[in-house]
N, C-alpha and C positions, 0 to 999 in steps of 0.2 A: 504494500500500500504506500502509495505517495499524499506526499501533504497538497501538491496542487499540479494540475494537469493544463497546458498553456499550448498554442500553438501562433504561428505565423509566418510572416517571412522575415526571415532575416539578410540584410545588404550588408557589403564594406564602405563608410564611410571614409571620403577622403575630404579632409578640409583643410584651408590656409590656414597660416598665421593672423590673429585678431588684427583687424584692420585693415588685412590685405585684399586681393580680389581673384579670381579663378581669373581672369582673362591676362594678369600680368605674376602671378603669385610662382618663384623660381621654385619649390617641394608645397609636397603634402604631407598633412599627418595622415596617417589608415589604421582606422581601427572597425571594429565590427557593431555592429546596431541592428535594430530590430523591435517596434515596441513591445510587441511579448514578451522575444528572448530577453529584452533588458529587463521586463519585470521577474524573469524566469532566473535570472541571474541573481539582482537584488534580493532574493528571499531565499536563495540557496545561500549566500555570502552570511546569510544571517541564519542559517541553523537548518533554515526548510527542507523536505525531500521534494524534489521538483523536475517535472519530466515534462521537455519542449518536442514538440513533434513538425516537424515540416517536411517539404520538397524541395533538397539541394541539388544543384548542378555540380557536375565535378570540377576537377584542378585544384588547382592551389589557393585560391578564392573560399573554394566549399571547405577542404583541406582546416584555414584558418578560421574557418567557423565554429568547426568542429571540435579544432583546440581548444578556444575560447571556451564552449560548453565544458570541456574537461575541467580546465584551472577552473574554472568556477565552483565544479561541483554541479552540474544540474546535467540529470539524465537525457541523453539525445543519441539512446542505443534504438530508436524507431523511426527516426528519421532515413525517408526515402530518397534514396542519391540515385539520379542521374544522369550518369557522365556527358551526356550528348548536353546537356541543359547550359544554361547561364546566371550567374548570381545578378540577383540587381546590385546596382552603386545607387551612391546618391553624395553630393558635392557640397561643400558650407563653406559660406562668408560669417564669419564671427564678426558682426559690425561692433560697433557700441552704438549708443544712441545721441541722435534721433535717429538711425539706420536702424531697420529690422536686421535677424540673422536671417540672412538668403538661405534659402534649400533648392537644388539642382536635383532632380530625380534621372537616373537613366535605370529603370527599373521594368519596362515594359517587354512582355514575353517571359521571365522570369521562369524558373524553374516551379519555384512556389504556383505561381500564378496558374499551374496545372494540378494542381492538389485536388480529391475528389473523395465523397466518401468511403467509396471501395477500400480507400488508402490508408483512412484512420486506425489507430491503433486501438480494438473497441477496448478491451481489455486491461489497459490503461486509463482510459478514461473512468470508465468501472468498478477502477479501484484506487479512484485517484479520491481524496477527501473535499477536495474544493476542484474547480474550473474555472480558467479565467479567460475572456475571447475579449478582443475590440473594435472597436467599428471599421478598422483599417484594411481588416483580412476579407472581410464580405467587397470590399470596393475595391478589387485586387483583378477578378474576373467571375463568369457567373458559377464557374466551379468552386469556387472560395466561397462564393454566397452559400450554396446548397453545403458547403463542407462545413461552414458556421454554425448551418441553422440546424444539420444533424446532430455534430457535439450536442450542440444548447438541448435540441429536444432528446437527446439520449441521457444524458446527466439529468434531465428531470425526470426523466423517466423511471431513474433508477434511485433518486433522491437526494443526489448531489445538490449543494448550492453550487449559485452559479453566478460570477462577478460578469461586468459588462461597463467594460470603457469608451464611452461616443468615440471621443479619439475622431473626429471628423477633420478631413483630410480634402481640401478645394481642387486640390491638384489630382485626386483621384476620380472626383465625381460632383456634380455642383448639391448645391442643397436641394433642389426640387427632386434630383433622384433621389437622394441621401435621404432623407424625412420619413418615408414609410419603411423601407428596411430597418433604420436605426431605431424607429419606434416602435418595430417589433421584438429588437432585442432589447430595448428599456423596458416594455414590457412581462419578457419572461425568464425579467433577470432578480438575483437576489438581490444583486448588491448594483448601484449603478454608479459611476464615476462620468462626472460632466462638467468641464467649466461652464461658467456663466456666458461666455462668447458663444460657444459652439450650444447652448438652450436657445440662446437666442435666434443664430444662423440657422441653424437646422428646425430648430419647433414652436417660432414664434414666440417662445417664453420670455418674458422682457421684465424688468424689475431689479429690484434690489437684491444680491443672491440668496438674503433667507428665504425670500419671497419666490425666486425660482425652487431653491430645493423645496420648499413646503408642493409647487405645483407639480413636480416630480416625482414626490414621494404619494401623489394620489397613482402615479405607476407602477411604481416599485418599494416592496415593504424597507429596502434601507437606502439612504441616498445620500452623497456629497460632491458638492456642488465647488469649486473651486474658482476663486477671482485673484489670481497674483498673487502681488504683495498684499494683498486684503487679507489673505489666507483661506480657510476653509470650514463649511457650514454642513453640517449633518442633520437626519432625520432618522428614527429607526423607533418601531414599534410606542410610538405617542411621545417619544421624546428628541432630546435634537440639542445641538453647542453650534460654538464657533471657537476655531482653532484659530490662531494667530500667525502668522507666517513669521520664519525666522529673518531676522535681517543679515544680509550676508554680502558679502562683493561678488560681484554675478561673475563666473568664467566662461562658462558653456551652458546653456540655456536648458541643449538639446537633451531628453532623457529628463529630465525632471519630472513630467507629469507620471512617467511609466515607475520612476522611485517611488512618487509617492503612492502609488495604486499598489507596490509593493507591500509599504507598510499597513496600508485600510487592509489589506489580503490577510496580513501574519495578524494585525491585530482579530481580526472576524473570528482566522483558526483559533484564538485566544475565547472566542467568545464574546468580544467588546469594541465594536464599532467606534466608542470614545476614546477608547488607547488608539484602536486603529489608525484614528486620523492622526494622533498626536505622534503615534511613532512615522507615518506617511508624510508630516511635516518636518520632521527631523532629515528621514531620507530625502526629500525635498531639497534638503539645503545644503544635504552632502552633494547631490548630484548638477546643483548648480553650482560650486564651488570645485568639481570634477570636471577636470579634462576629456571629453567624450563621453559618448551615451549612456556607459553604463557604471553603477556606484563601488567602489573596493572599500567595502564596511565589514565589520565583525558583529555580532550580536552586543559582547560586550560594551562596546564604542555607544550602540545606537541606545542600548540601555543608559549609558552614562549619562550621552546628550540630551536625553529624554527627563533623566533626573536634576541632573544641573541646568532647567530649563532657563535661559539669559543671563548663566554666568560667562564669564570673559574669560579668566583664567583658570584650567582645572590645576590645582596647585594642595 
């Protein structure tokens, strides 16, 4: 039995130096990403048993993915490699502001992008304790959709909870498509993770974020709803917080949302939604203060930070 059962695509991320531009920038850094795998990663660093399932192409690309899964810790003994296939990339501008960080995708045809349910591993899923899917893998291609919507209705089937991150994605699909897919996995999900942009973009929900998670949670029995540096706002069986975001000097952006969906995860398997966020804010802040997507935390650590909440010096 696994603690949680994730799948998706995972790319090689190449990005400049902060400030620089892909069209003059002399190297890249390369490292590996993926929203799943990064939450798949994040919760294994921290104690989890956690098994990522996807469709890799070969070489040396698929090769360094597979590594990654190893150092980490998180099981990727079911993952389908095929050699004829392609990994996606995807490219970053690290701005600072007023520039956004630019995302470059060259991800299309992908290996993943052929995943089907035939291919799943049921058996893992079955005896995985929790699921977690995100709105990115359905808008990948229409086998990924049907491959989503299997997971999700097999895990309920058999009584798994089941997390569900919008994770909505302009560059994959516009919001008119996006809106009924994704509100069918708000729907038949346990746990649902959504900033306040993407309620708005995708389901008209507009307001204040207590005020969007409250309309959210008429979908889904637990809810958090995320706004930046505002931090984060919860709902679960008549009750509900707000988390605080931690202040931090920003490095990398990227991977953050998918850290904190790690800690809402561990806290749930804990039993408590209210730790959940509060440990999902901590990783938060490790992953924005992280060079690439994904977070190198100990359990220890995250306990610490969690304890010593806005001390400065652990001394």
């Amino acid at each position: 039995m696994s603690d949680v059962f994730t799948f998706g695509e995972a790319m090689i991320r190449f990005s400049v130096p902060a400030g620089r531009h892909l069209e003059t920038a002399p190297s890249f850094a390369v490292d590996v990403a993926g929203a799943e795998l990064n939450v798949a990663v994040a919760l294994a660093r921290i104690g989890r048993e956690v098994v990522w399932w996807s469709r890799l192409g070969g070489g040396p690309l698929a090769r360094r993915i597979r590594d990654r899964l190893a150092v980490a810790g998180v099981d990727g003994s079911t993952v389908v490699v095929d050699d004829s296939g392609r990994v996606g990339t995807y490219y970053v501008e690290l701005h600072r502001p007023p520039r956004p960080t630019a995302v470059v995708y060259d991800r299309a045809g992908s290996a993943a992008a052929a995943m089907s349910p035939d291919m799943v591993p049921w058996d893992r899923v079955e005896s995985a304790r929790w699921v977690h899917v995100s709105g990115i893998t359905p808008a990948l291609s229409r086998s990924c959709l049907e491959t989503t919507r299997a997971v999700v209705e097999r895990a309920r089937s058999v009584g798994i909870p089941v997390s569900f991150d919008v994770n909505y994605r302009a560059k994959l699909w516009s919001a008119t498509a996006a809106a009924p897919v994704l509100a069918e996995f708000v729907r038949a999900a346990d746990l649902v993770l959504c900033t306040r942009e993407d309620a708005e973009t995708v389901f008209g929900i507009s307001g204040q974020p207590e005020a969007v998670c409250d309309e959210l949670a008429r979908w889904s029995p637990s809810v958090v709803v995320t706004d930046g540096e505002r931090g984060a706002w919860w709902r679960h069986g008549g009750r509900g917080g707000h988390v605080e975001a931690l202040r931090v000097a920003v490095l990398d952006r990227l991977g953050a949302g998918d850290a904190f969906a790690a800690g809402v995860i561990d806290g749930m398997l804990d039993g408590d939604l209210a730790v959940g966020v509060r440990r999902g804010t901590v990783l938060a802040a490790v992953a924005l203060t992280t060079e690439g997507d994904q977070v190198v935390v100990t359990r220890g650590e995250i306990e610490a930070l969690v304890s010593g909440w806005g001390r400065r010096v652990d001394r």
